[in-house]
C-alpha positions as CSV (number, residue, x, y, z in Angstrom):
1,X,24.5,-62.5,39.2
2,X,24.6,-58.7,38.3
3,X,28.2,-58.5,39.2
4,X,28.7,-61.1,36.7
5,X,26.9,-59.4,33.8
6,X,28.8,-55.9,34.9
7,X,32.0,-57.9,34.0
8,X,30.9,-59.4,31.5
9,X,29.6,-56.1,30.1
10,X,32.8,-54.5,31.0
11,X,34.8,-57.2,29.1
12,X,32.9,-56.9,25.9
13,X,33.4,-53.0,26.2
14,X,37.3,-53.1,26.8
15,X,37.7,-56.1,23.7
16,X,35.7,-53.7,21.3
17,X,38.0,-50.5,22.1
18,X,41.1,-52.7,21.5
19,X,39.9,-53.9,18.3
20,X,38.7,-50.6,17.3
21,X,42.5,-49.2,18.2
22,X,43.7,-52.4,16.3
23,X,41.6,-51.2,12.8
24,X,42.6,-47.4,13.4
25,X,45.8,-48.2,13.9
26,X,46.1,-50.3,10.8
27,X,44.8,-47.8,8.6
28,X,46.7,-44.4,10.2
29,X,50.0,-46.8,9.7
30,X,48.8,-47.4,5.8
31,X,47.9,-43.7,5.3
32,X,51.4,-42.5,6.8
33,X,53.7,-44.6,4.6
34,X,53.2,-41.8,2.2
35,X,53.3,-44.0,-0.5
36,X,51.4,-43.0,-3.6
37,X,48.5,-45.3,-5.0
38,X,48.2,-46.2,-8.3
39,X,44.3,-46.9,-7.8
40,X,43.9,-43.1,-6.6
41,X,45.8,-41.8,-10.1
42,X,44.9,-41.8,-13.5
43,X,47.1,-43.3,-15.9
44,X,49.0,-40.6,-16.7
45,X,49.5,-38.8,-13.8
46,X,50.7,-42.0,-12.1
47,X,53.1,-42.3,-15.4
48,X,54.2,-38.7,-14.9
49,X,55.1,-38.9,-11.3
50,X,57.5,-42.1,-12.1
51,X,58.9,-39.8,-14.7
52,X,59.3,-37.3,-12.5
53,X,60.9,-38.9,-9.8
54,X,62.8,-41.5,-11.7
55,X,62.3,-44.6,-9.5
56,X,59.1,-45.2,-6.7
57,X,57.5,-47.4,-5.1
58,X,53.7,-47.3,-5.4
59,X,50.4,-49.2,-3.8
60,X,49.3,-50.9,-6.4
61,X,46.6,-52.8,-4.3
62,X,44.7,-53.4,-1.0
63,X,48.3,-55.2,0.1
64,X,50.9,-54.8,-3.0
65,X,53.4,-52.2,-3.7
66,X,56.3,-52.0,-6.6
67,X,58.7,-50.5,-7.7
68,X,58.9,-48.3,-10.8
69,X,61.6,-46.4,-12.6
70,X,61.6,-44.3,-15.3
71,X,64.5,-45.9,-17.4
72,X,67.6,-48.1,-17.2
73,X,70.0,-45.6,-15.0
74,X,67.4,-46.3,-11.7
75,X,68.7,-49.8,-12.2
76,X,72.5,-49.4,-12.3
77,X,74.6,-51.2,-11.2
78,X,72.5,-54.5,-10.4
79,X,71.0,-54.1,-14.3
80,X,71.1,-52.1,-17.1
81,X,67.9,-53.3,-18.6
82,X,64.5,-52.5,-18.3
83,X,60.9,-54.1,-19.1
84,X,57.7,-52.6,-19.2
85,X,55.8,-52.6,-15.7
86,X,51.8,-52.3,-15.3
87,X,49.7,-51.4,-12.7
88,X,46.0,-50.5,-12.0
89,X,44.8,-47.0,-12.3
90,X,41.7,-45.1,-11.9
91,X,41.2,-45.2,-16.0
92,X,43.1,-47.9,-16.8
93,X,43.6,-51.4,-15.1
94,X,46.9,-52.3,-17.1
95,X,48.5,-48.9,-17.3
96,X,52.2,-48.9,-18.4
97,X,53.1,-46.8,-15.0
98,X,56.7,-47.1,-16.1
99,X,59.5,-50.2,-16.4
100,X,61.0,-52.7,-13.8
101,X,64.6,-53.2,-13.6
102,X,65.5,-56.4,-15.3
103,X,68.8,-58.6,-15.5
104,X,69.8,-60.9,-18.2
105,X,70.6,-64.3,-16.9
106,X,72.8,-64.7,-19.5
107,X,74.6,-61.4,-19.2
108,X,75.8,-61.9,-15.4
């Protein structure tokens, strides 16, 4: 009977390490995409850095990401239009981050 609760004991041990390597894992993958967050920024710095960079793809959420670019040339040549594209910020939780490349249908 005791060599039955030492594996049983041992079991439990070796499933808690793998799920605590499961959960660490998940989070050093998240943290190493190196992709901005637009919850970590205030509204204007997240606007500034799509400025700056012209076209980026930010968190926007626990398990959403887009794309945002500063104007119409980040688009070219699949579009040549743009439309306004929001995302939640520390001060704001429809900030105009920057725009969203957009085609016409009609204009194909």
């Amino acid at each position: 009977m005791a060599r039955r609760t030492r594996r049983v004991q041992s079991a439990i041990v070796c499933l808690t390490a793998v799920v605590v390597l499961i959960f660490q894992g998940t989070e050093i993958a998240h943290a190493q995409s190196g992709r901005p967050d637009t919850r970590n920024m205030t509204c204007s710095q997240a606007q500034a850095l799509v400025k700056q960079r012209g076209s980026v793809v930010l968190t926007t959420g626990p398990n959403t990401f887009d794309k945002f670019v500063a104007d119409a040339r980040y688009c070219l040549p699949q579009s040549n239009s743009v439309r306004a594209k929001f995302a939640p910020t520390k001060d704001d939780p429809k900030c105009p981050v920057g725009n969203r490349c957009f085609q016409n249908r009609d204009r194909r």
